[in-house]
CHARMM-style PDB file with segment names, atoms N, HN, CA, C and O in Angstrom:
ATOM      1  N   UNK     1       0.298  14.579   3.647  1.00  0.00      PROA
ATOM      2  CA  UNK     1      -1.110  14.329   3.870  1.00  0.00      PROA
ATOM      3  C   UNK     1      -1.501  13.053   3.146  1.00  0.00      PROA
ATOM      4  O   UNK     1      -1.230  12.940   1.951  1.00  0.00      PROA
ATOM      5  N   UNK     2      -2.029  12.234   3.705  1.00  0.00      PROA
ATOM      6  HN  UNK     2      -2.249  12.325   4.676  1.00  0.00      PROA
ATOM      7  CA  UNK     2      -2.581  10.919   3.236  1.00  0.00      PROA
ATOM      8  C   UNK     2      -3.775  10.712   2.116  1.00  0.00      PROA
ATOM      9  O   UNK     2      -4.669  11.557   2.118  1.00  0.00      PROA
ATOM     10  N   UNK     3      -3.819   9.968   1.454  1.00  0.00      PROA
ATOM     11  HN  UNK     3      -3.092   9.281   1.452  1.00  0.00      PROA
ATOM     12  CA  UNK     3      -5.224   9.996   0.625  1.00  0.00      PROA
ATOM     13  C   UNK     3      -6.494   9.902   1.531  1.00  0.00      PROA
ATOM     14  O   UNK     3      -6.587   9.366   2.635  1.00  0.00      PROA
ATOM     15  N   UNK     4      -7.218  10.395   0.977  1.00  0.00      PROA
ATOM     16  HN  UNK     4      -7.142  10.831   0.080  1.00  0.00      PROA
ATOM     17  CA  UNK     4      -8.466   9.763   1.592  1.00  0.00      PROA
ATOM     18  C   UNK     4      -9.446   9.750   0.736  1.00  0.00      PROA
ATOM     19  O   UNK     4      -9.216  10.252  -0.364  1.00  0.00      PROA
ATOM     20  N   UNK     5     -10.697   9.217   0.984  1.00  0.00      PROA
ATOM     21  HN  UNK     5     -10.884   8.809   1.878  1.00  0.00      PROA
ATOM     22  CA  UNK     5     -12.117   8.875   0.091  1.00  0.00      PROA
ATOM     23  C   UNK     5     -12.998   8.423   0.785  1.00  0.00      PROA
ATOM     24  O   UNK     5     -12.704   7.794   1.801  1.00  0.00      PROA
ATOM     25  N   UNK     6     -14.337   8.634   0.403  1.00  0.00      PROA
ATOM     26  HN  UNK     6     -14.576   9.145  -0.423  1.00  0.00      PROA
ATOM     27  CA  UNK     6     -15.399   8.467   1.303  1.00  0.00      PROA
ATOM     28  C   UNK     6     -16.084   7.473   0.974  1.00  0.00      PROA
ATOM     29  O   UNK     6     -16.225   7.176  -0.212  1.00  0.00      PROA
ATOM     30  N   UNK     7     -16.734   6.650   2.139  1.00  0.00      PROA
ATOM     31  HN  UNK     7     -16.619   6.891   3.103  1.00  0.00      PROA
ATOM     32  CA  UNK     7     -17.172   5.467   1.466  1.00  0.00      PROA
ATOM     33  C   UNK     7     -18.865   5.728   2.336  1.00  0.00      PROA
ATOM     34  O   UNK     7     -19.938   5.480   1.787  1.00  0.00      PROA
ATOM     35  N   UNK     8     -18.759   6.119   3.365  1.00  0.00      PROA
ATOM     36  HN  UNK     8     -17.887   6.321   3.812  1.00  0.00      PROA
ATOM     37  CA  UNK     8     -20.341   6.200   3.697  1.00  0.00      PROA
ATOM     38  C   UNK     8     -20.375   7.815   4.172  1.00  0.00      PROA
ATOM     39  O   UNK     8     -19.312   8.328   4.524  1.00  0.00      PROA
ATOM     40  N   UNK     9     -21.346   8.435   4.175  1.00  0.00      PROA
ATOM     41  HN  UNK     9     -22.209   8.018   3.889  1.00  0.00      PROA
ATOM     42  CA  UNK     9     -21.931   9.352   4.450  1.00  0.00      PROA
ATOM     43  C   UNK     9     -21.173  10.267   6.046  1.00  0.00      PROA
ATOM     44  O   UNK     9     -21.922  10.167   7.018  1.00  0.00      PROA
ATOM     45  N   UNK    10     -20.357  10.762   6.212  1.00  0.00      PROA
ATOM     46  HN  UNK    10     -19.748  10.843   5.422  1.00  0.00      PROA
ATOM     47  CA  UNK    10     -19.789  11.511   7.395  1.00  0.00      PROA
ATOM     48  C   UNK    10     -18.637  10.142   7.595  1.00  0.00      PROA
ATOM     49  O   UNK    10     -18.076  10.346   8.672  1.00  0.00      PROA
ATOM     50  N   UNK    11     -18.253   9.229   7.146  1.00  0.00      PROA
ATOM     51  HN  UNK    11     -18.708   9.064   6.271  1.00  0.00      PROA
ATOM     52  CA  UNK    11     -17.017   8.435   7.484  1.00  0.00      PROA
ATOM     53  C   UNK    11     -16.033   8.680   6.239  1.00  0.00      PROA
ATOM     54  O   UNK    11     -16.167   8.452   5.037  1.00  0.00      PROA
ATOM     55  N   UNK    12     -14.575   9.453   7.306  1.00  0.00      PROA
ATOM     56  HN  UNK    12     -14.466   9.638   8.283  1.00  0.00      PROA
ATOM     57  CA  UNK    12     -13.374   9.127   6.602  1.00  0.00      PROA
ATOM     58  C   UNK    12     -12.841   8.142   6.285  1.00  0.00      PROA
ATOM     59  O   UNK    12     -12.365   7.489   7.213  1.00  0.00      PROA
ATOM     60  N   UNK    13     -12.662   7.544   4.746  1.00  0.00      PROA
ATOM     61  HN  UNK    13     -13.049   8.074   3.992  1.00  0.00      PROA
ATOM     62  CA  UNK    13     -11.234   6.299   4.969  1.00  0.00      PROA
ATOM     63  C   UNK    13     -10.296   6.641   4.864  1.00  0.00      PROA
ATOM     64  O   UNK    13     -10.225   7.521   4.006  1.00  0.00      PROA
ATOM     65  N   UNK    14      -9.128   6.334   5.464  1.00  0.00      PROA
ATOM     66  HN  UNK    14      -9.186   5.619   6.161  1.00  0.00      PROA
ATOM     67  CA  UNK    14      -7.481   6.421   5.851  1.00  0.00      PROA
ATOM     68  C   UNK    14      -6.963   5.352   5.156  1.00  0.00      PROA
ATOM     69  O   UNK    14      -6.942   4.223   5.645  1.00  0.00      PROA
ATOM     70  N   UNK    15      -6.394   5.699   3.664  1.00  0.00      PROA
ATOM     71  HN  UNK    15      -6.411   6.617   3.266  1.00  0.00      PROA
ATOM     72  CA  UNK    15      -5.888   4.853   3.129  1.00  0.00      PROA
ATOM     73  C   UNK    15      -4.246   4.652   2.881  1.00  0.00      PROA
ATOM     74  O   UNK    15      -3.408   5.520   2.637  1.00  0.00      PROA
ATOM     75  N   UNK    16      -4.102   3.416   3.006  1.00  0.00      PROA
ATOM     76  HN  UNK    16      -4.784   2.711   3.204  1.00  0.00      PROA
ATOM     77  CA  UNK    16      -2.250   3.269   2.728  1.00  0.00      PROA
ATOM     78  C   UNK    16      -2.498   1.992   2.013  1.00  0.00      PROA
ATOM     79  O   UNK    16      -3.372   1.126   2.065  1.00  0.00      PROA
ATOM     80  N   UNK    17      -0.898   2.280   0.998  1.00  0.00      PROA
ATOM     81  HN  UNK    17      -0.188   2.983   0.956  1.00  0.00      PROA
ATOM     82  CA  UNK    17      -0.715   1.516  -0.145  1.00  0.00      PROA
ATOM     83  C   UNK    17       0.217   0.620   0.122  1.00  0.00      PROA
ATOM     84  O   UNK    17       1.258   0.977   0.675  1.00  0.00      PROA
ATOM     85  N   UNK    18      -0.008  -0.703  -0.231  1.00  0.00      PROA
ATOM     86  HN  UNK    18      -0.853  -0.993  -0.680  1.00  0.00      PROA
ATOM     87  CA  UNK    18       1.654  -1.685   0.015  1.00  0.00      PROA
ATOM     88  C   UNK    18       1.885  -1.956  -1.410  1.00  0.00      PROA
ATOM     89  O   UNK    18       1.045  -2.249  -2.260  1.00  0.00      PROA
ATOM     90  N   UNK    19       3.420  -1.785  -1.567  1.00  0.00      PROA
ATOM     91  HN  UNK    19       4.103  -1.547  -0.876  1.00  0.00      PROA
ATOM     92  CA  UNK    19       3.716  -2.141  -2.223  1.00  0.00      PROA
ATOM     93  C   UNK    19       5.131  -2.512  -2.228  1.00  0.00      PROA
ATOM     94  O   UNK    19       6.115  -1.857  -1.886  1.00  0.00      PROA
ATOM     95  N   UNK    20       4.952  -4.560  -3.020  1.00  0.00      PROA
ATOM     96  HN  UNK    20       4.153  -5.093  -3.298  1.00  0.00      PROA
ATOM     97  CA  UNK    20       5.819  -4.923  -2.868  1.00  0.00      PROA
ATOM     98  C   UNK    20       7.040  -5.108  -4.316  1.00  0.00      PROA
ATOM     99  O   UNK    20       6.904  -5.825  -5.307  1.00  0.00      PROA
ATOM    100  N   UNK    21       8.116  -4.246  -3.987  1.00  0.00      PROA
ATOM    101  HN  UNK    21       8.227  -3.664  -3.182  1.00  0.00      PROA
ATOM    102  CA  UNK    21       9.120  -4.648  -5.260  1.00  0.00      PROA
ATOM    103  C   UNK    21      10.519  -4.834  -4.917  1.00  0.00      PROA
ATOM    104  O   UNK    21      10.776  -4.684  -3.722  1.00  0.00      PROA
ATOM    105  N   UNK    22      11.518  -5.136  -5.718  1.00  0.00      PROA
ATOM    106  HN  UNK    22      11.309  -5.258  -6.688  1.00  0.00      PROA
ATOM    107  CA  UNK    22      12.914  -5.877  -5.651  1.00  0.00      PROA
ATOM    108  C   UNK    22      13.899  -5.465  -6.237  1.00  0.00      PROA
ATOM    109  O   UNK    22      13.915  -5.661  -7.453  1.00  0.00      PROA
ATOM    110  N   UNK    23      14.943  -4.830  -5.679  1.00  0.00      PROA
ATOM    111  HN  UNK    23      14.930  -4.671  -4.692  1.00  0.00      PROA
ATOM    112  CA  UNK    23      16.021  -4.019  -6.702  1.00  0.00      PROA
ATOM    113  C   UNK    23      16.909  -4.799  -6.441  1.00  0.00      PROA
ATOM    114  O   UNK    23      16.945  -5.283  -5.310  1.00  0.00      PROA
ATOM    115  N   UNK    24      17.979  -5.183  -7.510  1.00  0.00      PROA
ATOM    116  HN  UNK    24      17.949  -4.791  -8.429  1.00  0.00      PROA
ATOM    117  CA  UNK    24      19.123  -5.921  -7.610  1.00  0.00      PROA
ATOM    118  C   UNK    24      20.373  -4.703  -7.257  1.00  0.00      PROA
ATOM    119  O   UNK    24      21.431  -4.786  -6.633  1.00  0.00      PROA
ATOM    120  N   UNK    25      19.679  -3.537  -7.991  1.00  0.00      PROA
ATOM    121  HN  UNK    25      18.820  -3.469  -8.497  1.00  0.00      PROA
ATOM    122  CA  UNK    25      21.117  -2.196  -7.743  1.00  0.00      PROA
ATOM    123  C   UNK    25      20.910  -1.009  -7.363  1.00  0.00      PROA
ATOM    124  O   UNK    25      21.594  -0.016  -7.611  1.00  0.00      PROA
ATOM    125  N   UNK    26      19.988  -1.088  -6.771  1.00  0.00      PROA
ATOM    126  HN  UNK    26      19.432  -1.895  -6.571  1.00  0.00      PROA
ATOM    127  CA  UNK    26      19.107   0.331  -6.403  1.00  0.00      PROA
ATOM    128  C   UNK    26      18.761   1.497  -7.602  1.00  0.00      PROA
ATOM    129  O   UNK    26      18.353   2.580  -7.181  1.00  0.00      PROA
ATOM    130  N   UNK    27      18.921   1.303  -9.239  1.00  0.00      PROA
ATOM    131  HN  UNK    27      19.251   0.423  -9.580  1.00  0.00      PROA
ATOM    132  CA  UNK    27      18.450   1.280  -9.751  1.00  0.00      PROA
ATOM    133  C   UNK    27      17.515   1.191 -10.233  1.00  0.00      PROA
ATOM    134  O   UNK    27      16.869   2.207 -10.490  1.00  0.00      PROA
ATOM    135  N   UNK    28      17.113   0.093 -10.516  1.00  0.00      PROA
ATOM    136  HN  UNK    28      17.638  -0.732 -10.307  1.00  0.00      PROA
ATOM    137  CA  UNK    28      16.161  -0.626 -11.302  1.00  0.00      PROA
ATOM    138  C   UNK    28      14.567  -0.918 -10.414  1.00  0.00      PROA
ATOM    139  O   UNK    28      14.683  -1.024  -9.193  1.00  0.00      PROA
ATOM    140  N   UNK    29      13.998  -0.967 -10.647  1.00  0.00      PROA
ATOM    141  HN  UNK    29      13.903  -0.880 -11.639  1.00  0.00      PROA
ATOM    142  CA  UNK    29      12.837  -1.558  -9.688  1.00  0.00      PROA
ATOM    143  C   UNK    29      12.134  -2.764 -10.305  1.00  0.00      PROA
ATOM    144  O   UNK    29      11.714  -2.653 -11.458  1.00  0.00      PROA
ATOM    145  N   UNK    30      11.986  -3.793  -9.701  1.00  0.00      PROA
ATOM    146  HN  UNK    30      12.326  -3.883  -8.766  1.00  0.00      PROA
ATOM    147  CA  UNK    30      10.687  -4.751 -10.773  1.00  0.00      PROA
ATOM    148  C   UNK    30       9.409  -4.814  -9.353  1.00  0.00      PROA
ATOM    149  O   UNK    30       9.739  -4.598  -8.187  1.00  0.00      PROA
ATOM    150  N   UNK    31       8.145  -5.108  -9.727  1.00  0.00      PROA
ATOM    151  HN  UNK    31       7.876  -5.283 -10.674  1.00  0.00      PROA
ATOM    152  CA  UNK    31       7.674  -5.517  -8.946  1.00  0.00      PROA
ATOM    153  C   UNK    31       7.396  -6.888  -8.479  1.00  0.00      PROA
ATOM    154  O   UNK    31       7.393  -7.675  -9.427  1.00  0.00      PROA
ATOM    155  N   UNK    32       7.216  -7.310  -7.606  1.00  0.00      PROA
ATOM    156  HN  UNK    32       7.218  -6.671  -6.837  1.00  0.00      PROA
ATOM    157  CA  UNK    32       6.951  -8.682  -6.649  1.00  0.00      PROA
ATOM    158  C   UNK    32       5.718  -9.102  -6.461  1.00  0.00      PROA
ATOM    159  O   UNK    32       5.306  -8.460  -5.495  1.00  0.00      PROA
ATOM    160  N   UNK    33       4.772  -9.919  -6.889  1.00  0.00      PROA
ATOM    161  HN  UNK    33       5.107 -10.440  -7.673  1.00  0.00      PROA
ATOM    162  CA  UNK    33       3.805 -10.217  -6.941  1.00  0.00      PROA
ATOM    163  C   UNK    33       3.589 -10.746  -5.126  1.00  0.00      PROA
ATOM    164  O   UNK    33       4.499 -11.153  -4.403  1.00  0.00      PROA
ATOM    165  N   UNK    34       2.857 -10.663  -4.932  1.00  0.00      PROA
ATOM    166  HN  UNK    34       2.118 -10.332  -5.520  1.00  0.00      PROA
ATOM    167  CA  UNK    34       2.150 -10.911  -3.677  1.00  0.00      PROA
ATOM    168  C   UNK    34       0.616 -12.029  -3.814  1.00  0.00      PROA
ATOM    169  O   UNK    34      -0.480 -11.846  -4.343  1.00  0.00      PROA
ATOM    170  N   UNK    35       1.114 -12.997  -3.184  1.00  0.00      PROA
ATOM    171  HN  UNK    35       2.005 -13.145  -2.754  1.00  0.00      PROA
ATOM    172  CA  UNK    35      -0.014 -14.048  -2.993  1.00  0.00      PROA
ATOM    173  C   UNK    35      -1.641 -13.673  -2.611  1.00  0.00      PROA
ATOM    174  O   UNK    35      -1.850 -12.999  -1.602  1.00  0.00      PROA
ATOM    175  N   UNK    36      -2.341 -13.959  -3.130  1.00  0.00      PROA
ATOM    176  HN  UNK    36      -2.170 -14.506  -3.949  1.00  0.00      PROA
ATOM    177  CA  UNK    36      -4.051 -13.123  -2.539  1.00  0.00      PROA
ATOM    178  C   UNK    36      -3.909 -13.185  -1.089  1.00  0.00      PROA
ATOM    179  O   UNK    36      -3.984 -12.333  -0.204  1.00  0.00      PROA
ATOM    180  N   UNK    37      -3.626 -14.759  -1.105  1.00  0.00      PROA
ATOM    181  HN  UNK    37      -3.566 -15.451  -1.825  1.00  0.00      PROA
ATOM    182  CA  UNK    37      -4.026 -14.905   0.654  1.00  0.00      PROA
ATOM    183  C   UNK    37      -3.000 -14.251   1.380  1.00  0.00      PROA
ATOM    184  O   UNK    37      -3.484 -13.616   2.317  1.00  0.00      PROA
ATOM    185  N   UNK    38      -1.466 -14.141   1.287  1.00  0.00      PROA
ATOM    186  HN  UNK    38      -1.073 -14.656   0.525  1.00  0.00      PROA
ATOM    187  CA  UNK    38      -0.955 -13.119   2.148  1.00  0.00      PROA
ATOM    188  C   UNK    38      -1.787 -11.532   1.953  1.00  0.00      PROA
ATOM    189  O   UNK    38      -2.359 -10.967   2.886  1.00  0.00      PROA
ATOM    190  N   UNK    39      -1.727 -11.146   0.949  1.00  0.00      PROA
ATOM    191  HN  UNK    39      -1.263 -11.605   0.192  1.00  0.00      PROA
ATOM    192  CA  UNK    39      -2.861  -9.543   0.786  1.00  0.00      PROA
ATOM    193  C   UNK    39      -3.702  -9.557   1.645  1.00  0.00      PROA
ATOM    194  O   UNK    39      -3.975  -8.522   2.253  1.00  0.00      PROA
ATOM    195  N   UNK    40      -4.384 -10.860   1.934  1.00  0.00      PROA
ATOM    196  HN  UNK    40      -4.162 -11.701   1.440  1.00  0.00      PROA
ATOM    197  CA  UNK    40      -6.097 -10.646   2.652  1.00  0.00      PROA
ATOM    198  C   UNK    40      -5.499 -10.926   4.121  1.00  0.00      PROA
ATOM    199  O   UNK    40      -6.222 -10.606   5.065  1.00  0.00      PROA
ATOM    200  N   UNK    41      -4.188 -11.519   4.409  1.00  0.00      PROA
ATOM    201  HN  UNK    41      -3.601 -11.778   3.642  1.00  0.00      PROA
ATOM    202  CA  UNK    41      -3.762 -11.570   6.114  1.00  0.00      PROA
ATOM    203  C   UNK    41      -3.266  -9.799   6.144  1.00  0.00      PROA
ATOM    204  O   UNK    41      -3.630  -8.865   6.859  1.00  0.00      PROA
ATOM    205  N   UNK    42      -2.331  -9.894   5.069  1.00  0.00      PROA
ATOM    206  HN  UNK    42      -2.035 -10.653   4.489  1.00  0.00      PROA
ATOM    207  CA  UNK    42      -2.203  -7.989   5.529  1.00  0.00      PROA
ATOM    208  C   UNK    42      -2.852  -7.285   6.132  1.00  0.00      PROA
ATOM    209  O   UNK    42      -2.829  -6.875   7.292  1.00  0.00      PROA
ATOM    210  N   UNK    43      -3.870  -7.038   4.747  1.00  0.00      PROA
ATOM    211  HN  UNK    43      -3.889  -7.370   3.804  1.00  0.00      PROA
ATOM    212  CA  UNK    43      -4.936  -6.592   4.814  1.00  0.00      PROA
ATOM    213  C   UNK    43      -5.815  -6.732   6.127  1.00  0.00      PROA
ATOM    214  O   UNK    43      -6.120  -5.659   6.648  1.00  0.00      PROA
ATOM    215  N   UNK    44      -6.115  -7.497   6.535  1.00  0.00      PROA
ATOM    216  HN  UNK    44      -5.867  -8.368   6.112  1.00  0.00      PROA
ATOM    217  CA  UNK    44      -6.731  -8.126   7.657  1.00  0.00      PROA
ATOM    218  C   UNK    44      -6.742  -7.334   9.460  1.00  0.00      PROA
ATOM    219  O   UNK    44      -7.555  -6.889  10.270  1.00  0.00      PROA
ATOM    220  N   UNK    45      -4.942  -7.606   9.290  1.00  0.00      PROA
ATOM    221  HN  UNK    45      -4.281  -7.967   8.632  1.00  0.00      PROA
ATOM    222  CA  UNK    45      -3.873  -6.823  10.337  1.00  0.00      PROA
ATOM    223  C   UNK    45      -4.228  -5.263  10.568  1.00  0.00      PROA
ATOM    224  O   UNK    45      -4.586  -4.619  11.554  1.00  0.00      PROA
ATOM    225  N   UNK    46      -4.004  -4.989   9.397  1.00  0.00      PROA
ATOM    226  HN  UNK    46      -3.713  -5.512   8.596  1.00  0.00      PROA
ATOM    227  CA  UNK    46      -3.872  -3.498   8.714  1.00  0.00      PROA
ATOM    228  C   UNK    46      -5.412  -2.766   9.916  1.00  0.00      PROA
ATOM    229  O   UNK    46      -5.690  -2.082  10.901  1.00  0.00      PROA
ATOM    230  N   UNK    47      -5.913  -3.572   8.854  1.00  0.00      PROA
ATOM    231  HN  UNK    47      -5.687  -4.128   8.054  1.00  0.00      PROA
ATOM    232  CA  UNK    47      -7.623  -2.613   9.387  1.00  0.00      PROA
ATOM    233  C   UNK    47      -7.633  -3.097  11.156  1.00  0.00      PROA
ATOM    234  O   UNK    47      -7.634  -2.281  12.078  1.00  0.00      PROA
ATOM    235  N   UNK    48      -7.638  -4.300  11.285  1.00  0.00      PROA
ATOM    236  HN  UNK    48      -7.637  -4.962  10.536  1.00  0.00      PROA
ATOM    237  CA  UNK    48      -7.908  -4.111  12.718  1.00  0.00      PROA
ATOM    238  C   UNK    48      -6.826  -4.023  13.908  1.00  0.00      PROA
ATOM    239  O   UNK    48      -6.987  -4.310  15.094  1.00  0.00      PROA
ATOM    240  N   UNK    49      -5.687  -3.545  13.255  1.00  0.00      PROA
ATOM    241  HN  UNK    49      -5.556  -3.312  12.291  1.00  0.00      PROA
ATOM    242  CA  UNK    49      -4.441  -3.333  14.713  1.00  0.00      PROA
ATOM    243  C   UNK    49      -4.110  -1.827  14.047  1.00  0.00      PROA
ATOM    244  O   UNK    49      -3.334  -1.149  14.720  1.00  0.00      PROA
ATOM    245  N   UNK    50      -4.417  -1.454  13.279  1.00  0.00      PROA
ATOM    246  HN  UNK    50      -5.047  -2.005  12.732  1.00  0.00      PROA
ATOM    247  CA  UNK    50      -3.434   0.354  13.117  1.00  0.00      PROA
ATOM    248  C   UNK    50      -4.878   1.560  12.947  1.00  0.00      PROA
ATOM    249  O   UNK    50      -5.623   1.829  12.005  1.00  0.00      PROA
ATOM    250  N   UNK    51      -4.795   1.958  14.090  1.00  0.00      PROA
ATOM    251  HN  UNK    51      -4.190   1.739  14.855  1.00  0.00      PROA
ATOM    252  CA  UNK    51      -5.535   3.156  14.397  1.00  0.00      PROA
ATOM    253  C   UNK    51      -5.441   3.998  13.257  1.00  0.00      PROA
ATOM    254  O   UNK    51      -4.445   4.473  12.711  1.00  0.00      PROA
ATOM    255  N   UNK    52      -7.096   4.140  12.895  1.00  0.00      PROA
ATOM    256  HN  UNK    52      -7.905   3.755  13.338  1.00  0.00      PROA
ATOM    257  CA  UNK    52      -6.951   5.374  11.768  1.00  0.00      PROA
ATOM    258  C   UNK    52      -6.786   4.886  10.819  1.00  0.00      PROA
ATOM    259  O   UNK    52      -7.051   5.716   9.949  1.00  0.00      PROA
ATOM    260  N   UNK    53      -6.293   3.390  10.106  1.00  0.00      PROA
ATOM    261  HN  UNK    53      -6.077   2.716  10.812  1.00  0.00      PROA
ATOM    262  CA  UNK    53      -6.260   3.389   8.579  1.00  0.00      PROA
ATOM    263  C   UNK    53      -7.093   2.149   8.726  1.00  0.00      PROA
ATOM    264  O   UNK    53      -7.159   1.273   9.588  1.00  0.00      PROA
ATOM    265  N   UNK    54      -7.871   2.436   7.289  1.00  0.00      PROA
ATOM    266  HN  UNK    54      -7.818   3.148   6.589  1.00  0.00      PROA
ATOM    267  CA  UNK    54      -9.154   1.471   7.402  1.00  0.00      PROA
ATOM    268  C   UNK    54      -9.672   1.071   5.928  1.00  0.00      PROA
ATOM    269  O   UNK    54     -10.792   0.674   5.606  1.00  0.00      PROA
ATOM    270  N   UNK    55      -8.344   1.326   4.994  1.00  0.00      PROA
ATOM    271  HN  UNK    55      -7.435   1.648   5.256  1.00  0.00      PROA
ATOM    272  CA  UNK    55      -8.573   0.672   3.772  1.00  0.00      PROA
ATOM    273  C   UNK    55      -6.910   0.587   3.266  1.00  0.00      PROA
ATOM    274  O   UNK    55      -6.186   1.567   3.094  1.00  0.00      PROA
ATOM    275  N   UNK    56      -6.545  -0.767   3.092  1.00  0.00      PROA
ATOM    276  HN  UNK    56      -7.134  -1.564   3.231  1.00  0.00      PROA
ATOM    277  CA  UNK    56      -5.259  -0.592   2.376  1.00  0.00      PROA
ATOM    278  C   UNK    56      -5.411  -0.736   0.862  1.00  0.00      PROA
ATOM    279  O   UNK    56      -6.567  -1.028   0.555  1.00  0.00      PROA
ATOM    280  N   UNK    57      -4.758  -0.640   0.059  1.00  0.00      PROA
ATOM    281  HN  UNK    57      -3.820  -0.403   0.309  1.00  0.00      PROA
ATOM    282  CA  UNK    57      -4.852  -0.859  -1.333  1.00  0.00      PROA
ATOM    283  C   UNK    57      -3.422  -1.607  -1.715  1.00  0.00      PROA
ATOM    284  O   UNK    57      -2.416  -1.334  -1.060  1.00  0.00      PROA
ATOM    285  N   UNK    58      -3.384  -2.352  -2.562  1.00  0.00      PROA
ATOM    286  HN  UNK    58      -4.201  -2.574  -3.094  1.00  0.00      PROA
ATOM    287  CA  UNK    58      -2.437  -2.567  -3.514  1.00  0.00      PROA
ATOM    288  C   UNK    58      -1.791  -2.106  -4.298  1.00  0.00      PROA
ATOM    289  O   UNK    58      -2.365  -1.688  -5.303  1.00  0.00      PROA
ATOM    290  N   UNK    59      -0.554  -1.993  -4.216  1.00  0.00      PROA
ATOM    291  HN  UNK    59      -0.088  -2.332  -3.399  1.00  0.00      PROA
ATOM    292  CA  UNK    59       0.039  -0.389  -5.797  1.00  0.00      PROA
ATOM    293  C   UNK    59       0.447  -1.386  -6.366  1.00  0.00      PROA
ATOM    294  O   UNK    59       1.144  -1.914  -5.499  1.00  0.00      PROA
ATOM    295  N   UNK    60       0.493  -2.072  -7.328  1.00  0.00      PROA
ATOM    296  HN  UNK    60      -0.074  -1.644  -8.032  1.00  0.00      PROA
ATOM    297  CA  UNK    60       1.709  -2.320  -8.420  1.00  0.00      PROA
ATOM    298  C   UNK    60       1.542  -1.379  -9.988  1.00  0.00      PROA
ATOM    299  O   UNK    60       1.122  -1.601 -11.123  1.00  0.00      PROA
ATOM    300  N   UNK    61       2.153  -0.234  -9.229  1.00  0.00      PROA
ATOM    301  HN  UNK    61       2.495  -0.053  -8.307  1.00  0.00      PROA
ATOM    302  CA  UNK    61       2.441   0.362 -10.557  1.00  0.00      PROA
ATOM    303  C   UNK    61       4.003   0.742 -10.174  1.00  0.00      PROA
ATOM    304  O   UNK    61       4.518   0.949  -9.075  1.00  0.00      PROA
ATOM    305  N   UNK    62       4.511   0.752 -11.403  1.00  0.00      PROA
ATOM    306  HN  UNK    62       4.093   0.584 -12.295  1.00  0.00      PROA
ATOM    307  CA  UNK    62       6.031   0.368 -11.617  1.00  0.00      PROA
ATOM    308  C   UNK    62       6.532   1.920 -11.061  1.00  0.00      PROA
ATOM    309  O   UNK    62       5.603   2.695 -11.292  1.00  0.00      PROA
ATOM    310  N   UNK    63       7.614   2.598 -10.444  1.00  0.00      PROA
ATOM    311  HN  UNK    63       8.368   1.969 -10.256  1.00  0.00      PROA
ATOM    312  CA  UNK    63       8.187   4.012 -10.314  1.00  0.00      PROA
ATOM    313  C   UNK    63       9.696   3.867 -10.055  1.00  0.00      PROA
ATOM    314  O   UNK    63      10.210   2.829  -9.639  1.00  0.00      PROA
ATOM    315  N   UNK    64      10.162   4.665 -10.254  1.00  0.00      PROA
ATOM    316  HN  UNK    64       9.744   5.509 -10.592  1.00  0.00      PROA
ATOM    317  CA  UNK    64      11.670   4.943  -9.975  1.00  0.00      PROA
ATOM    318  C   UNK    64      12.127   4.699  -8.684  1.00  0.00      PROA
ATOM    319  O   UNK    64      11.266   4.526  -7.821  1.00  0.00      PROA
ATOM    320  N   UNK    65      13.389   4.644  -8.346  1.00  0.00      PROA
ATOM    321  HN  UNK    65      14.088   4.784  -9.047  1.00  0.00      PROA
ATOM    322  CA  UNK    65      14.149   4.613  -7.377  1.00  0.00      PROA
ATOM    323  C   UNK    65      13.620   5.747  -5.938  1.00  0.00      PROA
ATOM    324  O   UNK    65      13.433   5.701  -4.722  1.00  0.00      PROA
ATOM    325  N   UNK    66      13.558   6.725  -7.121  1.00  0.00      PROA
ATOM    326  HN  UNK    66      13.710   6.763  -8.109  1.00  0.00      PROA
ATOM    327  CA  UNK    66      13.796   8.067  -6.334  1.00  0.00      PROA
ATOM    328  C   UNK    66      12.058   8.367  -5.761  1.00  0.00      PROA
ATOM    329  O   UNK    66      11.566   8.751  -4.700  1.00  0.00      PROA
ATOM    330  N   UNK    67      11.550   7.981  -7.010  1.00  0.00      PROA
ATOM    331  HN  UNK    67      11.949   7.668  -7.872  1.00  0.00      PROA
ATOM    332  CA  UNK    67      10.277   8.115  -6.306  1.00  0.00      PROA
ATOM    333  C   UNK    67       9.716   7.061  -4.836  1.00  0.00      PROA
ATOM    334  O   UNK    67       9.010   7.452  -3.907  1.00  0.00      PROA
ATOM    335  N   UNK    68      10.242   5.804  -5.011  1.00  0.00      PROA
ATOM    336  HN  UNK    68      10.815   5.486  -5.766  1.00  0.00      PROA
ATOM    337  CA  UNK    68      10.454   5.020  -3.711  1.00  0.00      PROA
ATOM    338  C   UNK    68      11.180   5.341  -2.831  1.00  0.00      PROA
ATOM    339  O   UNK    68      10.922   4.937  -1.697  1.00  0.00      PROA
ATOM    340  N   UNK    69      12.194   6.077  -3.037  1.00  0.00      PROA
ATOM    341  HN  UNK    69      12.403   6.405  -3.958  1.00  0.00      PROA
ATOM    342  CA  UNK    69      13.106   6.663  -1.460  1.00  0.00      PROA
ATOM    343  C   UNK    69      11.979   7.813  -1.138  1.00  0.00      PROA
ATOM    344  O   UNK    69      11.923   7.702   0.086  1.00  0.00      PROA
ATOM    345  N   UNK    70      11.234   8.640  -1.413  1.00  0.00      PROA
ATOM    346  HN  UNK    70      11.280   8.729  -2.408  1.00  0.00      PROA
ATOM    347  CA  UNK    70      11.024   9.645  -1.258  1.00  0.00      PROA
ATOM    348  C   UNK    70       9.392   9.188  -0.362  1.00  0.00      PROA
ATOM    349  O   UNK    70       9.153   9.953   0.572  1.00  0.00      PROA
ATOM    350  N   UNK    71       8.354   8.084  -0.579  1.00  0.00      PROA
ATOM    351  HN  UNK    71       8.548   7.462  -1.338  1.00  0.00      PROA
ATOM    352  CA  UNK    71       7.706   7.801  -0.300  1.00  0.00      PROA
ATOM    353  C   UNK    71       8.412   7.112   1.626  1.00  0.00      PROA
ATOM    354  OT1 UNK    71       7.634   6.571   2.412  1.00  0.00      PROA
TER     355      UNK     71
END
């Protein structure tokens, strides 16, 4: 089940997270910084070509391997 949160009065938001990071050994994770202006073309895409999601967010918070295979 997806997050969701309300932003006006009887409207669902459908939120999904990008997040970008880089493993050298499938180990390790670091994260990858992402340029504003690519975020705001994402972003951009996101809301007006994918039915149903209508807020993306940014994750950079650091997690395991396992927790990234599992997502």
């Amino acid at each position: 089940m997806p997050d969701r949160s309300v932003g006006l009065i009887g409207v669902t938001l459908v939120i999904v997270a990008i997040r970008a990071i880089e493993s050298r050994d499938g180990m390790t994770v670091d994260l990858t910084p992402l340029p504003s202006d690519l975020l705001a073309g994402i972003s951009s895409r996101i809301v007006n070509e994918v039915k149903g999601i209508n807020r993306p967010a940014y994750d950079i918070t650091s997690k395991t391997p396992s927790i990234i295979e599992r997502e």
